[in-house]
C-alpha positions in Angstrom: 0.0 0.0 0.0 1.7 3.6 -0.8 1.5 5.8 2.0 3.2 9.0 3.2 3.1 11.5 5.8 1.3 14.6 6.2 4.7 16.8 5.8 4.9 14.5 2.5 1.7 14.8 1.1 1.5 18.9 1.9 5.1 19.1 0.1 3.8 17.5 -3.2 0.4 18.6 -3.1 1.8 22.0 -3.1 3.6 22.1 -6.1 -0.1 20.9 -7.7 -3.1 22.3 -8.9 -5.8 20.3 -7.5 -8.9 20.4 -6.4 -10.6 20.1 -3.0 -12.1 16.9 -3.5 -9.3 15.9 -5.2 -7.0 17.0 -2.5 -9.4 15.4 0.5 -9.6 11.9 -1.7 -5.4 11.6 -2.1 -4.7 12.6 2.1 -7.3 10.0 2.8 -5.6 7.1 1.3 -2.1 8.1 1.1 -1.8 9.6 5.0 -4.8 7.9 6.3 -4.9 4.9 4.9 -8.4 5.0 3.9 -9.7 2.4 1.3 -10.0 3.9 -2.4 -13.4 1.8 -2.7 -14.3 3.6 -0.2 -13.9 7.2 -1.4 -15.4 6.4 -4.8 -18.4 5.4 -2.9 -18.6 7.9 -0.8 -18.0 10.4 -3.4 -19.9 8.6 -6.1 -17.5 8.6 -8.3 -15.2 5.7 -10.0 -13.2 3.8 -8.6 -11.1 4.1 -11.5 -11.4 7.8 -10.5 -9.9 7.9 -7.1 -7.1 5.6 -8.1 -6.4 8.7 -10.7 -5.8 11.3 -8.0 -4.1 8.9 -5.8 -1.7 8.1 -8.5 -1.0 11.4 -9.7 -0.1 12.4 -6.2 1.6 9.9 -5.6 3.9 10.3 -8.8 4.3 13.7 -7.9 6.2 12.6 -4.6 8.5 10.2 -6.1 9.0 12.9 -8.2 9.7 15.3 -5.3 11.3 13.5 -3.1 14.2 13.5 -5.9 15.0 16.5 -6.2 18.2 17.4 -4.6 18.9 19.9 -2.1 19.1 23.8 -3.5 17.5 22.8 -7.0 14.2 23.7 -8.2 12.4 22.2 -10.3 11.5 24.2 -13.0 8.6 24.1 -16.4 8.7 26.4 -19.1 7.9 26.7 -22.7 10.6 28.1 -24.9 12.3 28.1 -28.7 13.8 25.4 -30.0 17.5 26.7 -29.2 17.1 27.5 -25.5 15.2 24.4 -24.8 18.1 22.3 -25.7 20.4 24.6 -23.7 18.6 24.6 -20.6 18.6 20.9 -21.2 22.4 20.8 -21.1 22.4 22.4 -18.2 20.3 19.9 -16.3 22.8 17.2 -18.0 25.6 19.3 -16.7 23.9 19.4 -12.6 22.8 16.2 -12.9 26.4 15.1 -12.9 27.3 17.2 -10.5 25.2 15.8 -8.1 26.7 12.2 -8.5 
């Protein structure tokens, strides 16, 4: 079963934009420990459903939880030329991390 902590779940939830619902559905099962059956029937929604916004949370903290100390994570859309050398720089941290 995944589970996390509260200080967890707050950290990755934070760098999301979720709902509510959402948000109430993913603490229950991934801090709590709540059954997902549960939630979609209380909710009436799908179970297929729950186990969406339990995943992508979940993702989210592996993904998190990765990320070294003093880097950032960072999106952003730009030309063609500047994408690949922002991509070389994450090649070039990367290694110095290891």
């Amino acid at each position: 079963m995944k589970r996390m902590t509260k200080a967890q779940f707050m950290h990755a939830a934070s760098t999301l934009s979720m709902g509510k619902n959402s948000l109430e559905i993913a603490e229950g099962v991934l801090v709590d420990g709540k059954s997902q059956v549960g939630y979609a029937k209380a909710k009436q929604i799908t179970p297929g459903a729950v186990s969406q916004i339990v995943n992508r949370l979940w993702k989210t903290h592996l993904r998190v939880i990765n990320i070294p100390d003093k880097f950032v994570e960072v999106t952003a859309v730009l030309p063609e030329h500047q994408a690949f050398i922002v991509k070389q720089w994450e090649k070039e941290a990367q290694r110095s991390v290891k």
